[in-house]
MDAnalysis code that builds the backbone (N, CA, C; Angstrom):
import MDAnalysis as mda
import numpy as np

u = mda.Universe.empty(537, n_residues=179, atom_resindex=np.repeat(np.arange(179), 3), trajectory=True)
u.add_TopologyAttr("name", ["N", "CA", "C"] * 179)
u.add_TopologyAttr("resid", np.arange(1, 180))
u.add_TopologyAttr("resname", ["UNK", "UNK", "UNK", "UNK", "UNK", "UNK", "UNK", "UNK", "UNK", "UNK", "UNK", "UNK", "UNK", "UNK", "UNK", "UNK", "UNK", "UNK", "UNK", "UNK", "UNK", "UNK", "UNK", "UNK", "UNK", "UNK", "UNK", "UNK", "UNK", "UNK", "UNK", "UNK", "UNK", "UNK", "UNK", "UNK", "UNK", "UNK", "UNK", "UNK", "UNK", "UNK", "UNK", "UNK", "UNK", "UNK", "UNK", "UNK", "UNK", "UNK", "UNK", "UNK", "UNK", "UNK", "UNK", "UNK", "UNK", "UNK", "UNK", "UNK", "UNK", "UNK", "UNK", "UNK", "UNK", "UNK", "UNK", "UNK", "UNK", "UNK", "UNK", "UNK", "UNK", "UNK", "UNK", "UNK", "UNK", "UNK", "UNK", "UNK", "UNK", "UNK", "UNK", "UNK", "UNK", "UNK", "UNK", "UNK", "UNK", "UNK", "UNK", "UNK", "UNK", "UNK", "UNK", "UNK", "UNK", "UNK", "UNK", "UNK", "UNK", "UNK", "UNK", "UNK", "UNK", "UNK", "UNK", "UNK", "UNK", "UNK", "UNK", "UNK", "UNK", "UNK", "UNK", "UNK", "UNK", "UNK", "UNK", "UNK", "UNK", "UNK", "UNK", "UNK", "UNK", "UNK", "UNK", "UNK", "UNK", "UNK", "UNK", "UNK", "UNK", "UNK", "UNK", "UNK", "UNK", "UNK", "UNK", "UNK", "UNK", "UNK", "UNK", "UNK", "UNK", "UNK", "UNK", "UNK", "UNK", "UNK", "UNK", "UNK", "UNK", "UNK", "UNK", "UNK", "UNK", "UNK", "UNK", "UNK", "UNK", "UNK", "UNK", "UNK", "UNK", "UNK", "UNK", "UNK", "UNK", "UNK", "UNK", "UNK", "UNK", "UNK", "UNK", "UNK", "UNK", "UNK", "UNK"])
u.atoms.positions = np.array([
    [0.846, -1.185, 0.000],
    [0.000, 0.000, 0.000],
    [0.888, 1.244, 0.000],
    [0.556, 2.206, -0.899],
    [0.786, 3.536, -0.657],
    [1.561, 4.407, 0.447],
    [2.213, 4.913, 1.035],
    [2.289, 5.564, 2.014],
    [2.561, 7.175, 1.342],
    [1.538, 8.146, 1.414],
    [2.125, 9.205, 0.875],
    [1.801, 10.245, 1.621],
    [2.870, 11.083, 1.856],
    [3.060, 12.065, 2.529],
    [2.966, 13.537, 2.473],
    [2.005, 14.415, 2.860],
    [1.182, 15.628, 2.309],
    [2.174, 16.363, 2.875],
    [2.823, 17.521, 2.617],
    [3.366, 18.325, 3.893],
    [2.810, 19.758, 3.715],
    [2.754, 20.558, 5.000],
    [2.438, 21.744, 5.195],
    [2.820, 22.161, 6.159],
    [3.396, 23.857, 6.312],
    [3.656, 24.357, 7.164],
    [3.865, 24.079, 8.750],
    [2.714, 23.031, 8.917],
    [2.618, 22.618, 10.307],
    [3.668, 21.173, 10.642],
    [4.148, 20.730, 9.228],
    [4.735, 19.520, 9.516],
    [6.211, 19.496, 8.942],
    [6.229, 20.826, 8.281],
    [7.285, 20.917, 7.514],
    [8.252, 22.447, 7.692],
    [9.864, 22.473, 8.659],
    [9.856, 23.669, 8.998],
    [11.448, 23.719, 8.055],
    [11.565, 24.216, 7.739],
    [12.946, 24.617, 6.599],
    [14.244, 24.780, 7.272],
    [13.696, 25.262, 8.915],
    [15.007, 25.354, 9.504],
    [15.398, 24.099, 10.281],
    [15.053, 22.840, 10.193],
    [15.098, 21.252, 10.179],
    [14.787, 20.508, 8.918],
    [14.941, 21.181, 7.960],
    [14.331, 20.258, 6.813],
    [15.230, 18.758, 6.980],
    [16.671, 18.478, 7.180],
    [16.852, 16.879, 6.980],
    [16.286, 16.321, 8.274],
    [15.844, 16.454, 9.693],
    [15.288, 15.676, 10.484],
    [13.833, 15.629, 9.992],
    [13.467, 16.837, 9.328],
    [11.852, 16.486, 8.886],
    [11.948, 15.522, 7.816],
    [12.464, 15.516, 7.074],
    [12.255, 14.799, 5.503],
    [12.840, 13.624, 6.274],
    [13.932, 13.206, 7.487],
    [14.306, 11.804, 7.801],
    [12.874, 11.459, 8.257],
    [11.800, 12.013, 9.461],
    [10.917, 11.363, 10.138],
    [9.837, 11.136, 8.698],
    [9.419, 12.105, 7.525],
    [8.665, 11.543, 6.686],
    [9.177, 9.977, 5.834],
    [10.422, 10.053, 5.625],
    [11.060, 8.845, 5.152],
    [10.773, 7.721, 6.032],
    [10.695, 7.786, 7.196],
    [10.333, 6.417, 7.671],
    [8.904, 6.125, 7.834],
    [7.997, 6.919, 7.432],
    [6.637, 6.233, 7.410],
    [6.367, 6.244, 6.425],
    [6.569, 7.046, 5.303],
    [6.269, 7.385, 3.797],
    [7.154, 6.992, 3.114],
    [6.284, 6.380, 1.769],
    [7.196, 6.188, 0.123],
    [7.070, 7.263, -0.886],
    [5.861, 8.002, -0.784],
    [5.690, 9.203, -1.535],
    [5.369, 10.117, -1.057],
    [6.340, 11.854, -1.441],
    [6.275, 12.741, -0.524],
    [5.993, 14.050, -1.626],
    [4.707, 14.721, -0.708],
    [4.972, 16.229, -2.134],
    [4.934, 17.390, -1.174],
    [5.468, 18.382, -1.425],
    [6.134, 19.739, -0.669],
    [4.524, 20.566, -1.597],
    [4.053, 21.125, -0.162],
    [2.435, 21.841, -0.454],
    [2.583, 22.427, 0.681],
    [2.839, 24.008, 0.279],
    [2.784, 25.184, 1.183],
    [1.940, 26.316, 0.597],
    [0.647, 26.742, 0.809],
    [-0.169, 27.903, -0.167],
    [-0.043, 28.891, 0.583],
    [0.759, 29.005, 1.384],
    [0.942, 30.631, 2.199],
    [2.428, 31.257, 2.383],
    [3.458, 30.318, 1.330],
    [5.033, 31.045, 1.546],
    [4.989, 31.970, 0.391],
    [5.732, 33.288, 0.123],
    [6.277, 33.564, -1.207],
    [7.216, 33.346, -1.398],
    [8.090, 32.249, -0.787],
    [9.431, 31.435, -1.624],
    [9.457, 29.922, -1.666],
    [8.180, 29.876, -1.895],
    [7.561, 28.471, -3.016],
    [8.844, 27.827, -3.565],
    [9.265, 28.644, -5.124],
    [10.466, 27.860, -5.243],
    [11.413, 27.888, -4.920],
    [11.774, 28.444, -3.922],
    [13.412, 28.257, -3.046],
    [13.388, 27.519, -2.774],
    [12.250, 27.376, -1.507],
    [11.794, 26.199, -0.607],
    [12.022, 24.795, -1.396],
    [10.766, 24.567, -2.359],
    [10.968, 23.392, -3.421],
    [12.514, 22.617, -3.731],
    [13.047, 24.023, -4.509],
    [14.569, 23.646, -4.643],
    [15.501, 22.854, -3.355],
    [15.021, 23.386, -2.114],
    [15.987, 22.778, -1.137],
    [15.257, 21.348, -1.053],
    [13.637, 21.526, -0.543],
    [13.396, 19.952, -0.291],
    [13.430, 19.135, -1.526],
    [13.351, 19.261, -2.579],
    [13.714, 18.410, -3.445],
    [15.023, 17.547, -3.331],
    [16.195, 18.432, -3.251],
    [17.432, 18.576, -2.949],
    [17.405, 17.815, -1.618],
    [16.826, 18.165, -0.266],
    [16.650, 16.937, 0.480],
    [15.952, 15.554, 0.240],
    [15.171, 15.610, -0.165],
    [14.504, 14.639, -0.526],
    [15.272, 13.410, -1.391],
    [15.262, 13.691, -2.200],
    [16.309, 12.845, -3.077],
    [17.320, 12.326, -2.174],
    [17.731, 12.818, -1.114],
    [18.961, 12.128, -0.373],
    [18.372, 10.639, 0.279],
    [17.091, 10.299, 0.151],
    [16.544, 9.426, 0.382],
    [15.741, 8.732, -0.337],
    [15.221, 7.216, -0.764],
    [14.661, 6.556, -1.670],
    [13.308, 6.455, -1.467],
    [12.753, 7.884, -1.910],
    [11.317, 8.161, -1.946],
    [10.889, 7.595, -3.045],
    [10.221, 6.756, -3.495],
    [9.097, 6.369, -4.655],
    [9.083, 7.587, -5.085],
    [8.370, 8.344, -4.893],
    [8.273, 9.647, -5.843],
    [8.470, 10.972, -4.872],
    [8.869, 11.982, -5.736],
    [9.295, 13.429, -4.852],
    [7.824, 14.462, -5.751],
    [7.316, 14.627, -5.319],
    [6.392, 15.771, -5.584],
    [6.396, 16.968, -5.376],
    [5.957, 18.042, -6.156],
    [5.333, 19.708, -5.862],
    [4.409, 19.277, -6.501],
    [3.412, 20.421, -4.918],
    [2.050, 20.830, -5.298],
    [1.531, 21.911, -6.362],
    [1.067, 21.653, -6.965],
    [0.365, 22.938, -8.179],
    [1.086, 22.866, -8.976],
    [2.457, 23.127, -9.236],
    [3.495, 23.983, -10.073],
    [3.856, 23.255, -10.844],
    [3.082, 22.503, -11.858],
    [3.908, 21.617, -12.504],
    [5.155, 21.711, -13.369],
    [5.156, 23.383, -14.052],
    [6.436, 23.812, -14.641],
    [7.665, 24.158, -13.689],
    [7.092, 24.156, -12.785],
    [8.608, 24.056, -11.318],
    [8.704, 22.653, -11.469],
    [7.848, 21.723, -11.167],
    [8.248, 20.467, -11.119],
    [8.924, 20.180, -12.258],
    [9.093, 20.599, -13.064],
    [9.649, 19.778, -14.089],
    [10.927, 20.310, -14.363],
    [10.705, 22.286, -13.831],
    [12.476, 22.606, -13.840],
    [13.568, 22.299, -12.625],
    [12.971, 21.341, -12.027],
    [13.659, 21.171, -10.490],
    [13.820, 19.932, -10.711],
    [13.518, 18.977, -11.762],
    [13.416, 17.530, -11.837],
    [13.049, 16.513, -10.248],
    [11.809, 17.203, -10.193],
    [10.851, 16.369, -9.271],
    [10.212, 15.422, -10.472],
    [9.620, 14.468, -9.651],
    [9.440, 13.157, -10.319],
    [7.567, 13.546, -10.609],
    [6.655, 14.587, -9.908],
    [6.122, 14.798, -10.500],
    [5.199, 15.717, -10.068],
    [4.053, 15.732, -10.040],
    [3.231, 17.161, -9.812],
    [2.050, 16.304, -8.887],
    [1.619, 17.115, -7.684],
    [0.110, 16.565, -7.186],
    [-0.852, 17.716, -8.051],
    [-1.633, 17.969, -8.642],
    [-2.438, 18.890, -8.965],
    [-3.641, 19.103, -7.639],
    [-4.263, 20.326, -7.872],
    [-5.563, 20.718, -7.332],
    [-6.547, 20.239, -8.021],
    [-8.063, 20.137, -7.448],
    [-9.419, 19.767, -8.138],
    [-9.712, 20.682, -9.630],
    [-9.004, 21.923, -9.400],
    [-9.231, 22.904, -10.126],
    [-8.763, 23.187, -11.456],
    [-7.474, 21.955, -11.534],
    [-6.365, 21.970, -11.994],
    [-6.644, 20.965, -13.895],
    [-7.166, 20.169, -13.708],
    [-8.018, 19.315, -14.500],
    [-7.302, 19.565, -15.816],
    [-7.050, 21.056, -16.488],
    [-6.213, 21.602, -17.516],
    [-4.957, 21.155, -17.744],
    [-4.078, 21.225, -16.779],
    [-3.222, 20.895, -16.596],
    [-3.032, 19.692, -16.253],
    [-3.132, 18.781, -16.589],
    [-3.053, 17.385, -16.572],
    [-2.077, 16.682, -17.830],
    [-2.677, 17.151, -18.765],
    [-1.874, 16.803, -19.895],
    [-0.711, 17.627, -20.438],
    [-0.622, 18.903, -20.009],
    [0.431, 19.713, -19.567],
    [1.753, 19.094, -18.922],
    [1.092, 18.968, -17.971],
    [2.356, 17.999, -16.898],
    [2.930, 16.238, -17.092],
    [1.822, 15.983, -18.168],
    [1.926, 14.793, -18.431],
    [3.205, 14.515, -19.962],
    [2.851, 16.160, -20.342],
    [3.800, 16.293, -21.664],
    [5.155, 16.731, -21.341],
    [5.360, 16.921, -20.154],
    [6.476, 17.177, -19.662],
    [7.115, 16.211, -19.022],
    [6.570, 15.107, -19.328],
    [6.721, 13.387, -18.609],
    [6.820, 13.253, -16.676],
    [5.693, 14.122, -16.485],
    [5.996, 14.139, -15.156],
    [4.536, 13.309, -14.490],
    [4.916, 12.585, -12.970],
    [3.798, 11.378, -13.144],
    [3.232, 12.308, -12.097],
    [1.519, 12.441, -12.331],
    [0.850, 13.094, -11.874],
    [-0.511, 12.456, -11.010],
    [-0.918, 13.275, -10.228],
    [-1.793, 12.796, -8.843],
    [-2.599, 14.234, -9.131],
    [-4.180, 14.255, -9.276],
    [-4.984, 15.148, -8.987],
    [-5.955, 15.071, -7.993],
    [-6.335, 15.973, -7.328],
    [-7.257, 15.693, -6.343],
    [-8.629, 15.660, -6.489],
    [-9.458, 14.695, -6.187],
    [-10.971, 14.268, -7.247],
    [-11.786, 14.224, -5.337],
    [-12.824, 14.411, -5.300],
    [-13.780, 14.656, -4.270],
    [-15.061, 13.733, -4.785],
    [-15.272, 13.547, -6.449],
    [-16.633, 12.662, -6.919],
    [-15.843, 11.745, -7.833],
    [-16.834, 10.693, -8.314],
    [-16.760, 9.743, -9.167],
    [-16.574, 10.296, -10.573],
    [-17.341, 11.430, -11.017],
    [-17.117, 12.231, -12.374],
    [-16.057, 12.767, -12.540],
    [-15.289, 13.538, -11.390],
    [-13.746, 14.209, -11.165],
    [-12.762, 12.947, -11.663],
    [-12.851, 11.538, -10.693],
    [-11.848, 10.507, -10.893],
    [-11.830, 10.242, -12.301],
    [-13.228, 10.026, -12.944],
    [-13.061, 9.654, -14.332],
    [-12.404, 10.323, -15.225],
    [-12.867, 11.772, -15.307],
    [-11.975, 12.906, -15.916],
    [-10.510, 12.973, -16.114],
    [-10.336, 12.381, -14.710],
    [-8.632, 12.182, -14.151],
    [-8.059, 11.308, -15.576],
    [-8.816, 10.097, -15.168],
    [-8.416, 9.142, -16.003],
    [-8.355, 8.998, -17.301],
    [-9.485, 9.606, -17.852],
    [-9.164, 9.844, -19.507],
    [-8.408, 10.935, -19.565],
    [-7.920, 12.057, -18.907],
    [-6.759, 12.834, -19.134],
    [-5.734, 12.625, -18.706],
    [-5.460, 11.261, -18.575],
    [-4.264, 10.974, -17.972],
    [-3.748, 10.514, -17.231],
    [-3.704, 11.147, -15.867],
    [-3.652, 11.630, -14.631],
    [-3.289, 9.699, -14.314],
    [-2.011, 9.923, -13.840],
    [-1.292, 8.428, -12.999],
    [-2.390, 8.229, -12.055],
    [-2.492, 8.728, -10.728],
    [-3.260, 8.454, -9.772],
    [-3.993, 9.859, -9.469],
    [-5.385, 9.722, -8.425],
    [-6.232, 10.424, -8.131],
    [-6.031, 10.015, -6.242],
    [-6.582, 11.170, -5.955],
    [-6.750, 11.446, -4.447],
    [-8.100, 11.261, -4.286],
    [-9.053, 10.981, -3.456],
    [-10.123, 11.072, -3.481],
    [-10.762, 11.364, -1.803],
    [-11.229, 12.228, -1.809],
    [-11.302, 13.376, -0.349],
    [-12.545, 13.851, 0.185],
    [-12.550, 13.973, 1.405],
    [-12.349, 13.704, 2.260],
    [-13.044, 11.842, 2.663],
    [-12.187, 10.962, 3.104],
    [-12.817, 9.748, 3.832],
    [-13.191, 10.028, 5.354],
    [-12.585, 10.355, 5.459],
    [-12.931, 10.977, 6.709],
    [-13.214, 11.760, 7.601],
    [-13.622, 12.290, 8.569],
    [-13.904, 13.527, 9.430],
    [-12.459, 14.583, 9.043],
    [-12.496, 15.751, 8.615],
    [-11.643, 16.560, 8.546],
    [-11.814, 17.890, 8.431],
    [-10.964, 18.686, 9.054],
    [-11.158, 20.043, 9.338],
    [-11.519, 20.701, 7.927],
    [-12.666, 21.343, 8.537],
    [-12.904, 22.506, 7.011],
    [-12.927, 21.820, 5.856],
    [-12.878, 20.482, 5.847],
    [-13.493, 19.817, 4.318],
    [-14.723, 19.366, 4.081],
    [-15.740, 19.471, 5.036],
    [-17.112, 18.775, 4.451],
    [-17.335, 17.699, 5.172],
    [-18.680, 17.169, 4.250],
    [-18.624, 15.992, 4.806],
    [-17.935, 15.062, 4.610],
    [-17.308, 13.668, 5.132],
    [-16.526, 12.943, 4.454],
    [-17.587, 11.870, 3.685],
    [-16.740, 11.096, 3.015],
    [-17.333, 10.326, 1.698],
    [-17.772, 8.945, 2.349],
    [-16.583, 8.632, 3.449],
    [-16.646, 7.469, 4.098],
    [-16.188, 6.102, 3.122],
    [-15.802, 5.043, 3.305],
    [-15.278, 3.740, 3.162],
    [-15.815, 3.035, 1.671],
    [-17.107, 2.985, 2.043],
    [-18.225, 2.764, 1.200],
    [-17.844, 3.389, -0.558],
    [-17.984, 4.858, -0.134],
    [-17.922, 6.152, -1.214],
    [-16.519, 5.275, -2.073],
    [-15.264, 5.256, -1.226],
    [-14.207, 4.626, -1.996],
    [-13.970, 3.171, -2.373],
    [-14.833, 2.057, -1.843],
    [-14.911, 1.370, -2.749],
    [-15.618, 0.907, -3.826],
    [-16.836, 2.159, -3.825],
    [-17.663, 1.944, -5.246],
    [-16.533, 2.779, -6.335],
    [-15.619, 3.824, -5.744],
    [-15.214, 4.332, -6.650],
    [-14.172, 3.664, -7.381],
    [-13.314, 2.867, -6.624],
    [-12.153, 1.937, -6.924],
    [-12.618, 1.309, -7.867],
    [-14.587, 0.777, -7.560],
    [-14.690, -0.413, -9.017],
    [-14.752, 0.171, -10.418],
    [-15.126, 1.489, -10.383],
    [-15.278, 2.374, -11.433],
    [-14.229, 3.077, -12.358],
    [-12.742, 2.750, -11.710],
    [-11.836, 3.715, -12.092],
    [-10.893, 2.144, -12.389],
    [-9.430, 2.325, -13.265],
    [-8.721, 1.750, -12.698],
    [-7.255, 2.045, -13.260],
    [-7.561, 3.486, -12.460],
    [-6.184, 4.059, -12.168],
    [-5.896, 3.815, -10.713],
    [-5.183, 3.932, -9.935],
    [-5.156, 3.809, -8.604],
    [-5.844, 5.041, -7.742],
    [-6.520, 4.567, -6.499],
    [-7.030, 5.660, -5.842],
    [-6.165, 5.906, -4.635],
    [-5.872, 7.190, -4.331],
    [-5.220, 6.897, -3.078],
    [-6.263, 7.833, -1.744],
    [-6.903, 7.111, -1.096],
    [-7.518, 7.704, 0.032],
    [-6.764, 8.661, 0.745],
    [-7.332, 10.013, 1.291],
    [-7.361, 11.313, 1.844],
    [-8.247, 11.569, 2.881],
    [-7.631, 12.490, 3.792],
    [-8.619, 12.962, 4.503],
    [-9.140, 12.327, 5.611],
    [-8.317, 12.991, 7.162],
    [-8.855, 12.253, 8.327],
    [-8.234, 10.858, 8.269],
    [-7.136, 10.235, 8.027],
    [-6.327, 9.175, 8.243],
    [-5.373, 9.275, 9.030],
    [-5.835, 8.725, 10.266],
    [-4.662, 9.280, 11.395],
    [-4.480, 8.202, 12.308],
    [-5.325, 7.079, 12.008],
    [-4.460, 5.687, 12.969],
    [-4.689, 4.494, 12.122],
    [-3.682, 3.678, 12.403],
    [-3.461, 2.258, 11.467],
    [-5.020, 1.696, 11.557],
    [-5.722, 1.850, 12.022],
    [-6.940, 1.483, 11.521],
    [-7.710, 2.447, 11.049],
    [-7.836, 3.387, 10.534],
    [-8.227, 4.436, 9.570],
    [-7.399, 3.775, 7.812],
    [-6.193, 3.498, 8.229],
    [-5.635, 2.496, 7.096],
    [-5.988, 1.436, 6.579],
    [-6.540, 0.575, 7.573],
    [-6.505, -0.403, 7.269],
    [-8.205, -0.546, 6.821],
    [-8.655, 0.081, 6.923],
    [-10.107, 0.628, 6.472],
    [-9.948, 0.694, 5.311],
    [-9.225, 1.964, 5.029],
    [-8.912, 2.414, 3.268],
    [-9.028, 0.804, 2.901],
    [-7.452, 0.305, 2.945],
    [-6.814, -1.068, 2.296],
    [-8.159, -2.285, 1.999],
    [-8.855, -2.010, 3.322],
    [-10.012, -2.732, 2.705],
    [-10.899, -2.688, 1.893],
    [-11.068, -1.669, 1.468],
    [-12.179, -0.993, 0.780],
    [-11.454, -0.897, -0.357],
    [-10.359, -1.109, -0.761],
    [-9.760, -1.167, -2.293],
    [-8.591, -0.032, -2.256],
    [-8.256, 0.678, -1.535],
    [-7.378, 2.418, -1.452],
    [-6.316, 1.869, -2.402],
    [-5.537, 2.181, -2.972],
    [-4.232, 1.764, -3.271],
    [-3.021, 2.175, -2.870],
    [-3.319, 3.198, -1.771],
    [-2.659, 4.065, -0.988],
    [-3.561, 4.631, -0.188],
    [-2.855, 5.674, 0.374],
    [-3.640, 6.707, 1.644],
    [-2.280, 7.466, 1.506],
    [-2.971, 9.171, 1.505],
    [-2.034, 10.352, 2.253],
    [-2.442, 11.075, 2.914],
    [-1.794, 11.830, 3.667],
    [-2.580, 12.029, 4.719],
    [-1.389, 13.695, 5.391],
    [-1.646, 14.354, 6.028],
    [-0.604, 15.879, 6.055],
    [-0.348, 14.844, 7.891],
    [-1.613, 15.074, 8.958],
    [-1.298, 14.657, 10.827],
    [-1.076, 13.289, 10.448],
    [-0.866, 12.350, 9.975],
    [-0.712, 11.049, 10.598],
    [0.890, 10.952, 10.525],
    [1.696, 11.561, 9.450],
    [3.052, 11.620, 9.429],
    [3.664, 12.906, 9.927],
    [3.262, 13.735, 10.596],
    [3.181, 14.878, 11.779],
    [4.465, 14.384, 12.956],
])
């Protein structure tokens, strides 16, 4: 299964970046750098990339930026819901891409444009996202798609995981559980 690793401000501080990127390395295989409130986005990027790589992450990600991702040679882009355009953009730049899908019509979209894997959000109780979709929601969606899904949202103990895994997830990421 999946282990992928969301970071933000709260989990990610620049003036520890190698003890942070060591503690994400040991619970996580895939890691993407997602900060929407710095204005040195790509400095930042540039260094954790640059950390990152010092370790055998499955994949190194930036959020949004897929033309940073691709001039920083990150392995690939998470997109936003919003982002849908850019899919084949980032895909022409051979970079392997993750968008974030909330319905069954979003995941599909994903998939005929491309899009490696989809997020699918909230499963669970989570701040300021809504209602969640719950267990159920992701394994009707898993039968419908078959790109990989990776469950989001409110995953914060090995049985919140092991929930996903049952229900079909092909992963889970999550920003507090690797905190």
């Amino acid at each position: 299964m999946i282990t992928y690793a969301i970071t933000d401000p709260s989990t990610l501080n620049f003036q520890t970046l190698d003890t942070d990127i060591k503690r994400f390395f040991n619970k996580a295989g895939m890691i993407v750098y997602r900060d929407k409130s710095t204005d040195v986005y790509a400095k930042n990027a540039r260094s954790f990339i640059e950390e990152a790589k010092k370790h055998s992450f499955q994949k190194i990600l930036l959020h949004t930026d897929y033309e940073l991702a691709h001039k920083l040679k990150a392995d690939g882009v998470h997109l936003k819901s919003t982002q849908f355009n850019d899919i084949e953009k980032a895909k022409a730049l051979n970079l392997f891409v993750i968008i974030s899908t909330h319905s069954v019509e979003e995941a599909k979209e994903a998939e005929a444009l491309g899009a490696n894997m989809v997020t699918f959000s909230p499963i669970f109780t989570t701040p300021n996202k809504g209602e969640p979709k719950g267990v159920e929601a992701l394994k009707e969606l898993v039968s419908m798609v078959s790109i990989p899904i990776i469950a989001l949202g409110g995953i914060l103990t090995d049985e919140h995981i092991a929930l996903c895994k049952e229900n079909g997830a092909f992963g889970f990421a999550s920003i507090r559980y690797f905190a």
